[in-house]
Rosetta silent file (secondary structure, phi, psi, omega in degrees, C-alpha in Angstrom):
SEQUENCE: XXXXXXXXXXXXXXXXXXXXXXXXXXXXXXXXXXXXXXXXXXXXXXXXXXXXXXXXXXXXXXXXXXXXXXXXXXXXXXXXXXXXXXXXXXXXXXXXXXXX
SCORE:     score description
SCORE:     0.000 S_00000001
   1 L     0.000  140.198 -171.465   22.850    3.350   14.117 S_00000001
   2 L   -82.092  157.811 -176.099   24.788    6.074   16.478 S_00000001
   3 L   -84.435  157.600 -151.342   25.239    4.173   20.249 S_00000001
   4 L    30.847   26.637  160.269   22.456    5.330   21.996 S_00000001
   5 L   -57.570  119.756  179.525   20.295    5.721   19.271 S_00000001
   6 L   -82.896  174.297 -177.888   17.012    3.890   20.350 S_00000001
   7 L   -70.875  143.899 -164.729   16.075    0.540   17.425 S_00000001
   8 L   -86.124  115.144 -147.676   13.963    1.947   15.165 S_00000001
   9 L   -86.661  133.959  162.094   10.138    0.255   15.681 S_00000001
  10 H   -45.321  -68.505 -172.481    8.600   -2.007   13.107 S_00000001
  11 H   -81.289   22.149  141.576    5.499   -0.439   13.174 S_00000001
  12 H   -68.213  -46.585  159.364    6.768    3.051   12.179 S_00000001
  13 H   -20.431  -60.716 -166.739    8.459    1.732    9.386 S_00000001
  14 H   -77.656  -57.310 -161.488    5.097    0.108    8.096 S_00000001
  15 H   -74.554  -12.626 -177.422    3.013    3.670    8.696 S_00000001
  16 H   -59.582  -70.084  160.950    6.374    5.582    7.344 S_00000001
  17 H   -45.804  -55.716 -123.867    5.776    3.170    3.873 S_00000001
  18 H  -110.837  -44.717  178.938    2.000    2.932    4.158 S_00000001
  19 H   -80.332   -2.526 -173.546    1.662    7.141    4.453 S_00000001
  20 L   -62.859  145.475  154.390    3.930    7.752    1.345 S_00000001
  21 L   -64.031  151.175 -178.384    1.730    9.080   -1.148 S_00000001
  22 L    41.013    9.795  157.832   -0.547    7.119   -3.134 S_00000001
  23 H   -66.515  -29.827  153.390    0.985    3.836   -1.513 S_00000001
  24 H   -28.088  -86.122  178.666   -2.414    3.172   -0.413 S_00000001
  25 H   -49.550  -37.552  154.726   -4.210    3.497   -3.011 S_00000001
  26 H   -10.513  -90.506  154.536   -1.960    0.810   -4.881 S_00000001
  27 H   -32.886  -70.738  141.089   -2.083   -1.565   -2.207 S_00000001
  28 H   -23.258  -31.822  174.454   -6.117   -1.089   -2.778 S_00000001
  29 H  -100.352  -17.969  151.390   -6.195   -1.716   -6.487 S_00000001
  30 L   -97.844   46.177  174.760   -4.203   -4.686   -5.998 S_00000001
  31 L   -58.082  -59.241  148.972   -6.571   -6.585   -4.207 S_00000001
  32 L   -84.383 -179.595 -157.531   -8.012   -8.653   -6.148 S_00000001
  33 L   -71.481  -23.028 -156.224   -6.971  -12.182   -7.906 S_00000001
  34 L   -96.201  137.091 -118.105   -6.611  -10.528  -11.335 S_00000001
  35 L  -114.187  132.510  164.600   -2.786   -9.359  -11.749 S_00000001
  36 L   -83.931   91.252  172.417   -2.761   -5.610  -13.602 S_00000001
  37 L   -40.506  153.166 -174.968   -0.216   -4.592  -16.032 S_00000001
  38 H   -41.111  -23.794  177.876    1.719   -1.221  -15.257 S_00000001
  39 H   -77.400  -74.763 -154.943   -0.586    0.630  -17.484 S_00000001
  40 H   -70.097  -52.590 -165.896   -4.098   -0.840  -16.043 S_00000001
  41 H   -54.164  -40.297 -152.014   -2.319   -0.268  -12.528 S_00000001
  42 H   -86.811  -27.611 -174.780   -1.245    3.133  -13.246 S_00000001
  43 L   -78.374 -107.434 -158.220   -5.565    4.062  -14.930 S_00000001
  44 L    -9.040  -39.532  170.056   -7.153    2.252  -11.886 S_00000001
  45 L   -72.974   15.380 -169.228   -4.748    4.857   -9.899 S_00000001
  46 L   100.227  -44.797 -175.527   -6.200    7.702  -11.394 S_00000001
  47 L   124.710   50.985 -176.131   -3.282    8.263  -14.146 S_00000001
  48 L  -109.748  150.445 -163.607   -0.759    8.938  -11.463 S_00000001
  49 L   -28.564  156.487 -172.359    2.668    9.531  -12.839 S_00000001
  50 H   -86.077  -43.301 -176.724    4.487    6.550  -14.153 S_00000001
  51 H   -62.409  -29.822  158.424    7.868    7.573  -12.212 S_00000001
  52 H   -59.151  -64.843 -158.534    5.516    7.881   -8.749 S_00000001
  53 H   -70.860    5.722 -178.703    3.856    4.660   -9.393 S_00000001
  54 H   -97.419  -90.627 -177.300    7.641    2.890  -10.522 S_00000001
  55 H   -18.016  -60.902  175.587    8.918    4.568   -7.130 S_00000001
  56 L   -82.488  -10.879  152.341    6.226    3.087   -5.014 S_00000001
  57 H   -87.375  -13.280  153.400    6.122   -0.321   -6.473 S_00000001
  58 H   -77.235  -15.471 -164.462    9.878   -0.616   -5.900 S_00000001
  59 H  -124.417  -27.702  150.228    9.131    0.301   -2.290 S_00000001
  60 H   -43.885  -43.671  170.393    6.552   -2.275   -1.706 S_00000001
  61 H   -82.564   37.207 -152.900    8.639   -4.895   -3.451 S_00000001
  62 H  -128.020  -54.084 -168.110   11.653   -3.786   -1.237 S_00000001
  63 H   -90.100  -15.244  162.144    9.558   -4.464    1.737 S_00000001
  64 L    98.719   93.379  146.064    7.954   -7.897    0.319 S_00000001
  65 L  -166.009    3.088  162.149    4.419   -6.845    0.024 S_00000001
  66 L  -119.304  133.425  136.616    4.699   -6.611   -4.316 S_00000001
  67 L   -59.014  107.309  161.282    5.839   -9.842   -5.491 S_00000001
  68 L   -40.713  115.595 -151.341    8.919   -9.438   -7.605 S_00000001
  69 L    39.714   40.325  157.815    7.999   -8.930  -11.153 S_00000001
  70 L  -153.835  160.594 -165.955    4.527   -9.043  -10.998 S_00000001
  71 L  -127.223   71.135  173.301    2.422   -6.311   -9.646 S_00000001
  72 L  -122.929  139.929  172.005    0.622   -9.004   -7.185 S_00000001
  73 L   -85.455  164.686  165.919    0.543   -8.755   -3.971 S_00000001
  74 L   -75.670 -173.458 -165.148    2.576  -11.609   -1.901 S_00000001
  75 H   -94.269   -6.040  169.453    1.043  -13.398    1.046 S_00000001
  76 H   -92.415  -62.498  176.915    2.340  -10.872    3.771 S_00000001
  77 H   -30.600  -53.478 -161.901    0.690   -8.058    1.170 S_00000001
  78 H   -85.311  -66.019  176.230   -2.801   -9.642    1.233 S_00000001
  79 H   -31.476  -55.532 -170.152   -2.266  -10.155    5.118 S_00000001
  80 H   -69.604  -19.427  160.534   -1.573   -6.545    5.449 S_00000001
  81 H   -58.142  -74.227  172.495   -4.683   -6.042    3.268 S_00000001
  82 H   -27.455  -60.832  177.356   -6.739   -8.321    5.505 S_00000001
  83 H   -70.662   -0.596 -173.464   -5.697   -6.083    8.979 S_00000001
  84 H  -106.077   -8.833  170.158   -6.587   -2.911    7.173 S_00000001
  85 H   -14.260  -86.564 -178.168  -10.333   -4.413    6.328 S_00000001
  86 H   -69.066  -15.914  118.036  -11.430   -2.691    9.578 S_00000001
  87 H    28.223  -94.117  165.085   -9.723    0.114    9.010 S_00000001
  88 H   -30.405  -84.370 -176.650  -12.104    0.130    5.770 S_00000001
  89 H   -58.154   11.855 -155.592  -14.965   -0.590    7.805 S_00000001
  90 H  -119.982  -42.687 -160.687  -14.381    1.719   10.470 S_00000001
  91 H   -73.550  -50.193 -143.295  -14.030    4.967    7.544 S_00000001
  92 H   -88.833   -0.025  151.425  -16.608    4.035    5.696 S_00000001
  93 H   -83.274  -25.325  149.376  -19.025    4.121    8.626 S_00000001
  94 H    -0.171  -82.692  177.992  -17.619    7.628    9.717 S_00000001
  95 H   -37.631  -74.123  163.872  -18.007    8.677    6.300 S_00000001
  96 H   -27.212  -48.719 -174.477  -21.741    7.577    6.516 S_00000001
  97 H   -67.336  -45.433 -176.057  -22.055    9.870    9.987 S_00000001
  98 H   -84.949  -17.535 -164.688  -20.339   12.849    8.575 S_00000001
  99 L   -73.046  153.931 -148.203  -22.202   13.254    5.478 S_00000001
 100 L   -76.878    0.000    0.000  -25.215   15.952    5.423 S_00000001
């Protein structure tokens, strides 16, 4: 860091990771208890490239929120899952408001 740089904020960091494409949507399909090989991860994502979905599972387990060599989340992942609930619950009434 250059001197008088200011420290660089946790939570930027987390929305910096968290807005990369299709890191979401990941995070979301690993949610539940049952652990997906790279293939059933990579359908459940749509089919999204194997070299995106390598790239972004390297950057989850980098920040400890993929469990090393398993495509699980760890117990700070599922936390971070947990605070984004309302989140959830906040789009999908929205979603509910805006529709026709």
């Amino acid at each position: 860091m250059q001197p008088g740089a200011k420290k660089p904020r946790p939570v930027m960091a987390l929305l910096d990771l968290l807005g990369r494409r299709w890191t979401l949507r990941v995070l979301w399909e690993l949610r539940g208890d049952d652990i997906p090989t790279f293939r059933e991860l990579q359908e459940r994502c749509g089919g999204m490239s194997s070299s995106v979905l390598s790239q972004r599972i390297a950057e989850l387990r980098e920040a400890g929120i993929v469990a090393p060599g398993a495509n699980a989340l760890t117990k700070d992942g599922r936390e971070l899952l947990e605070l984004l609930t309302p989140v959830n619950e906040w789009a999908d009434r929205w979603a509910r408001r805006s529709m026709p």
